[in-house]
N, C-alpha and C positions, 0 to 999 in steps of 0.2 A: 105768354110773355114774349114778347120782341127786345132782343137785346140791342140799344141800339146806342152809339158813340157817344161818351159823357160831353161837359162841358167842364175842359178842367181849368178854364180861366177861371173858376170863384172859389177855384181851390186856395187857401192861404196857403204861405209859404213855411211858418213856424205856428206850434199850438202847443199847448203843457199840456205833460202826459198826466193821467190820474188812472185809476186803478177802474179797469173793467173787464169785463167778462161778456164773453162769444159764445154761442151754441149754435149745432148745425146738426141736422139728420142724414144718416146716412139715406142710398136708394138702390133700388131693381130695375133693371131693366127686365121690362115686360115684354117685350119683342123687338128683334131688329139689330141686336148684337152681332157685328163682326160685318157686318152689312154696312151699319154705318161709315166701318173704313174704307167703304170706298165710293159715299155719298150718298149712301139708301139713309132714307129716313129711318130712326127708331124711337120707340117710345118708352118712359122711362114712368116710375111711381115714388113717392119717397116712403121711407120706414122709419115712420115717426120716433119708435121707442129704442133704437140705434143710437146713438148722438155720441158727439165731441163735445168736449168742455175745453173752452182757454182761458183762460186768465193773466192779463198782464197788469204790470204793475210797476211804480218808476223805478229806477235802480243804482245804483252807481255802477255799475259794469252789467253786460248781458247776460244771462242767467237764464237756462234750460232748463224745465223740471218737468220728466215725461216715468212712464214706465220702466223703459229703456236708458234712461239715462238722467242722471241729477250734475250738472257744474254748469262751466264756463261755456257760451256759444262756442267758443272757437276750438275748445275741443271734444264736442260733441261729434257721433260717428257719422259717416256719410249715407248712411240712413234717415237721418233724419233731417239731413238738406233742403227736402220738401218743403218742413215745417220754419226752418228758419228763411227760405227764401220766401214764403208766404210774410212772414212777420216783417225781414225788413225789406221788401216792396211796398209792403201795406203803410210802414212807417215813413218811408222816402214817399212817397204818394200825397201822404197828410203834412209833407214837411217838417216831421222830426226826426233825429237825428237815429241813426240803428243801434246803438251802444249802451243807452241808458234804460233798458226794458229786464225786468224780469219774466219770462212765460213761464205756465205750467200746462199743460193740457193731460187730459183725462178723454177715456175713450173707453167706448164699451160695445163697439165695434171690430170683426175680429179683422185682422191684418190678411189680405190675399183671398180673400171671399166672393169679391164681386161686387161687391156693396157700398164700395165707394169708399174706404177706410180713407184713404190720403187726400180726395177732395175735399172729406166732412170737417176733419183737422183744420185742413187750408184754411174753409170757409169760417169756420171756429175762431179760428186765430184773426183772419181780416177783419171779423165783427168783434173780436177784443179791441184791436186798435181803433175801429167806430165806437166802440164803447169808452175807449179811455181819452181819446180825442176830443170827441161830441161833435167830429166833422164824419157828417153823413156822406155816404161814395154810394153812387146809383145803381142800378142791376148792371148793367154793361162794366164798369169796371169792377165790381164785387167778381162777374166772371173771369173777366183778364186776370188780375190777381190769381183765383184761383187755380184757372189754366196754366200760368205760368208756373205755379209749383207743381201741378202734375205733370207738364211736359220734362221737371228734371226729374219726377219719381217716375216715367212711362217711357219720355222717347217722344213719340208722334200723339198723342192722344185726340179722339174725335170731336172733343169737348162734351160729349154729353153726360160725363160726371161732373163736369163745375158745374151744366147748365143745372143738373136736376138737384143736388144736394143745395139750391139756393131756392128751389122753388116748395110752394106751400102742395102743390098737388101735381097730378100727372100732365106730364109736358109731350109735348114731338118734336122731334129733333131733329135738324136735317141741315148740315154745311154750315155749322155756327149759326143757325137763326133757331132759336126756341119757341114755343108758343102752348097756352095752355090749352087742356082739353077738357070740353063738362064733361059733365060726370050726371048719365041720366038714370033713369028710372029708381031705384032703392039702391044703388049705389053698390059697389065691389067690396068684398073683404078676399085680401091673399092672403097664405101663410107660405111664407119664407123657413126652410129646414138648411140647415149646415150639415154638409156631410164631414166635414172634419180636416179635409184634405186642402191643401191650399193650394191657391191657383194663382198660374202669372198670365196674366191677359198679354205680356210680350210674346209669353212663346206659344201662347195660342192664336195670336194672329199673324206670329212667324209660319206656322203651322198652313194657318188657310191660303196663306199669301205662295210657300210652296206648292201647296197643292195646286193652287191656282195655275201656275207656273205649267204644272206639270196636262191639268185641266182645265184650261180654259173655261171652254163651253159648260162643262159640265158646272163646275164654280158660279160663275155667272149666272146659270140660271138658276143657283141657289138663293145666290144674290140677289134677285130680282124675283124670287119668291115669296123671300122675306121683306123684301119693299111693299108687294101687296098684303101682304097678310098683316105689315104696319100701319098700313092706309084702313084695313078692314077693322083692324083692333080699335084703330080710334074712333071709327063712326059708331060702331058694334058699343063703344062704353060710354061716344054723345048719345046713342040709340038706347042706353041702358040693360042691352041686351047680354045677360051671362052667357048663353049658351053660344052665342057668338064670340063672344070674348077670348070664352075657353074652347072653341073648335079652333081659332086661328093662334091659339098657344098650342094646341097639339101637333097643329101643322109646323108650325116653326121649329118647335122637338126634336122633327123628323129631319127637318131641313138643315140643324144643326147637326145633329148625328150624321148627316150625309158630309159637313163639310170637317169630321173627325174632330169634333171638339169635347163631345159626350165622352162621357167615363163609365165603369161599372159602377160606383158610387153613385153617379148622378141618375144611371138608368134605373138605381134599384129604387132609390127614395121617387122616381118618376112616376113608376111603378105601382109603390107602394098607396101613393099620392090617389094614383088612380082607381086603385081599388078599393080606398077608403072613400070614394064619393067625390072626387075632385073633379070639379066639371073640366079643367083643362090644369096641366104638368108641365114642364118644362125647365132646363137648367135657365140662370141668369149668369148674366157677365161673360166674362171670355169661356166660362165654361175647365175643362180637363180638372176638376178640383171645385172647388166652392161649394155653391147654392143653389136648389132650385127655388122656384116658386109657384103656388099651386092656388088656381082660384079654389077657393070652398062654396061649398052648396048652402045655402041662405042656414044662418043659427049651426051651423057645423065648424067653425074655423075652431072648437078650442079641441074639440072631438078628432079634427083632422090632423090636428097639430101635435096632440099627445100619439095618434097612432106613428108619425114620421117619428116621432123621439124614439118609441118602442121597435123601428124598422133602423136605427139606426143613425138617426139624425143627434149631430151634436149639442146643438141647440135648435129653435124656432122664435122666431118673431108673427108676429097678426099686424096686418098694416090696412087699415081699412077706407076707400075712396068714399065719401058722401057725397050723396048726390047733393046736386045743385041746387039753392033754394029757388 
């Protein structure tokens, strides 16, 4: 996928709203995390059975209805800023007005995991207003939008949570340019474990960006470890090769833990991962807290996945890549 600048002259200026409904899957990053903030390519998977639900609907006043909170937008808590600056961008966009919408959204995705919780929402909610509109917005601006709400939930973010929670399969990532990547030989299954603990990708890449500070050289050549081991991941799963897939997740692992991002939580499910047959381990996302993800050995993901539960894992998910036809 190439995201590439819409054409918003055929956008109308005014459309009636009708009632629609948006879904979006959360993702993993599969290698390359913390790398990409500072240009390295990373590559990214989605997890199908994750999702956000939104739902809007016309309204006489604006109307929030989440887990977290049932009333008025305007006083809704600044948590969830995110999701209304997703909504009325997405409705200034289509040329309707931001006041006459009720949302609800629904998630079953956990919050601070790595997995993309605040893009999946975003993208949820943009595809309500494409649903209640029936003015379709291209891939290049479905991202904006959604990068725009994560840059007020993150700060600085790399973009590669909008790109990948809007794509159907494993993408690469590098400086705002996306693209997909086949998927060969019999194709990937990961199983994704929560350790329970929740993670802020702020102060995990406040974390690398000290150390950096402090380590130049050393930094950097993690940094550019994990660039190649991104470029290897992705030929390794054009090539359909497991065993390569999962040698250059064990590598990145290591390369993580070097840049202090690893937890005892994440080492032990890594761990566990591994000695239940996982041909490669590793945390996702910013890491200190959340997820890992673990390839499994062909017909093992339910068997791998019940052993992380028993090691400790809060939950798991199975997210599996088919190959190309």
């Amino acid at each position: 996928m190439h995201i590439a600048q819409p054409d918003t002259a055929s956008i109308p200026t005014q459309r009636t709203l009708r009632s629609g409904l948006g879904t979006a899957h959360a993702k993993a990053i599969l290698i390359g995390e913390h790398a990409a903030v500072y240009g390295a390519p990373a590559m990214a998977i989605p997890v199908l059975d994750a999702v956000a639900n939104a739902r809007l609907a016309p309204a006489e006043r604006g109307i929030l209805e989440t887990e977290l909170y049932r009333g008025p937008v305007e006083g809704a808590p600044s948590g969830l800023t995110p999701v209304i600056i997703a909504l009325h961008h997405a409705l200034q966009r289509v040329g309707y007005p931001t006041g006459g919408a009720s949302l609800a959204v629904t998630s079953n995705i956990p919050m601070r995991r790595g997995l993309g919780s605040s893009a999946t929402v975003a993208a949820a909610v943009v595809d309500a207003v494409v649903a209640a509109t029936g003015i379709q917005l291209d891939q290049w601006t479905r991202w904006e939008l959604v990068q725009e709400a994560e840059t007020v939930a993150h700060g600085t973010p790399s973009g590669i949570d909008a790109a990948a929670v809007l794509a159907s399969g494993p993408i690469f990532y590098r400086r705002g340019q996306s693209q997909s990547v086949p998927v060969g030989g019999d194709g990937f299954t990961f199983v994704l474990a929560d350790t329970g603990e929740p993670s802020s990708t702020a102060t995990a890449v406040a974390r690398v960006r000290q150390r950096r500070d402090h380590k130049p050289a050393f930094v950097d050549s993690r940094i550019e470890k994990l660039a190649d081991l991104t470029h290897a991941a992705a030929e390794a799963c054009q090539a359909g090769s497991v065993h390569l897939v999962g040698a250059a997740m064990n590598e990145g692992q290591e390369a993580l833990r070097d840049l202090g991002v690893s937890c005892d939580s994440l080492d032990r499910l890594v761990e566990s991962a591994r000695d239940a047959g996982a041909v490669g381990a590793k945390l996702t996302g910013g890491g200190m807290g959340g997820c890992i993800i673990a390839l499994a050995p062909t017909g093992g993901a339910d068997a791998l996945a019940a052993v992380l539960r028993t090691s400790g894992a809060t939950r798991t998910w199975i997210s599996t890549m088919e190959a190309a036809a």
